[in-house]
C-alpha positions as CSV (number, residue, x, y, z in Angstrom):
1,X,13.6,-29.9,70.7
2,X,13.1,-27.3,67.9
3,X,9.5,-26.1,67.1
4,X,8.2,-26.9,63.8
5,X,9.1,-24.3,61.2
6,X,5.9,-22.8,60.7
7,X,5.3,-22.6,64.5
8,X,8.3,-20.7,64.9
9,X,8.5,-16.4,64.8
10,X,10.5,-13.7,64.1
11,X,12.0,-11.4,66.6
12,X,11.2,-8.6,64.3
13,X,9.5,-7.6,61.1
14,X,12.5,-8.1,58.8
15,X,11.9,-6.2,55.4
16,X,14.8,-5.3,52.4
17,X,17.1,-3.0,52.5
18,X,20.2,-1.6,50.2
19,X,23.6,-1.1,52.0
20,X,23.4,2.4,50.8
21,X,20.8,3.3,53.1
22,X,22.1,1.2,56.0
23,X,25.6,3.3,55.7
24,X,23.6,6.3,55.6
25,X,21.9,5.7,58.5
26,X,22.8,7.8,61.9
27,X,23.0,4.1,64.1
28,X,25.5,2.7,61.4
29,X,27.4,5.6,61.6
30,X,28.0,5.6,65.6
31,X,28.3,1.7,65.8
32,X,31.4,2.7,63.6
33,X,32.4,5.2,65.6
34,X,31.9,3.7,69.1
35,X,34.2,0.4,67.6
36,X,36.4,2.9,66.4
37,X,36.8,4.4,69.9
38,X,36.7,1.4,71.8
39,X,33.9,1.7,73.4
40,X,31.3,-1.2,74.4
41,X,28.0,-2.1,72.4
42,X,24.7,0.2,73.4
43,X,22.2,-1.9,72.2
44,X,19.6,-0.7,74.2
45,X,19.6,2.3,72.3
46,X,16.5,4.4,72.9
47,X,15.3,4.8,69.7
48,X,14.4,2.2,67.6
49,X,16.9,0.6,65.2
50,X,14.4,-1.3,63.0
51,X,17.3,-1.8,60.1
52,X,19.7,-3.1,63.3
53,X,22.1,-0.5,61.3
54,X,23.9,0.2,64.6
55,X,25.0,-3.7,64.7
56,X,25.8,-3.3,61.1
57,X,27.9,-0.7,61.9
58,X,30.0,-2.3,65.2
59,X,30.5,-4.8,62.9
60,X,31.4,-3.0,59.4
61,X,34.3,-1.5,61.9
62,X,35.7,-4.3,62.7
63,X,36.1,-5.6,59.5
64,X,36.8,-2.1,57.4
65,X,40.3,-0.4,57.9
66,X,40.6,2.4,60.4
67,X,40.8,4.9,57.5
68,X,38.2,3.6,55.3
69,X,35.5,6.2,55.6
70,X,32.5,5.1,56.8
71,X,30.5,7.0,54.3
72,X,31.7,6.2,50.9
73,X,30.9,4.3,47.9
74,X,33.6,1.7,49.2
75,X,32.2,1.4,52.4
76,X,28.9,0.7,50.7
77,X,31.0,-2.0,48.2
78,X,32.7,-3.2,51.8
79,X,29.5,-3.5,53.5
80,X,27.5,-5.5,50.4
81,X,30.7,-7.8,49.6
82,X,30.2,-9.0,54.0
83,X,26.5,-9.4,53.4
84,X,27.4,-11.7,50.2
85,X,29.9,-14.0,52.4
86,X,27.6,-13.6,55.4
87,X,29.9,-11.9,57.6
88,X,27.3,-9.3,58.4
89,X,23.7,-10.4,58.0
């Protein structure tokens, strides 16, 4: 049975941030890069994520095109138009 709604918590502290700063962020950047390679998730990463960029980024790279640099202002469009249709969260 689900607990009330005001009973319930948050994982995290969950705060705002622009998709500019998430693809500038080193965790979005290998999240691409380990999809890219094919390599399984790390998300026990030892420093803290508190943006979860690196999920972002795992999951921007499957989405984006191979070729699609991970780094420009169309990844930045890319990344804001999957937050709109709540691909990405």
């Amino acid at each position: 049975m689900p607990r009330p709604r005001e009973a319930r918590r948050e994982q995290v502290p969950t705060g705002v941030i622009t998709a500019r700063a998430i693809v500038r962020s080193p965790y979005f950047a290998a999240g691409v890069d380990e999809v890219r390679r094919g390599l399984p998730p790390r998300f026990d990463l030892p420093e803290a994520d508190r943006d979860w960029a690196y999920e972002r980024g795992r999951a921007w790279a499957i989405l984006a095109p191979r070729d699609l640099d991970p780094r420009s202002n169309l990844a930045v469009r890319l990344l804001e138009a999957a937050v709109a249709r709540k691909w990405i969260i």
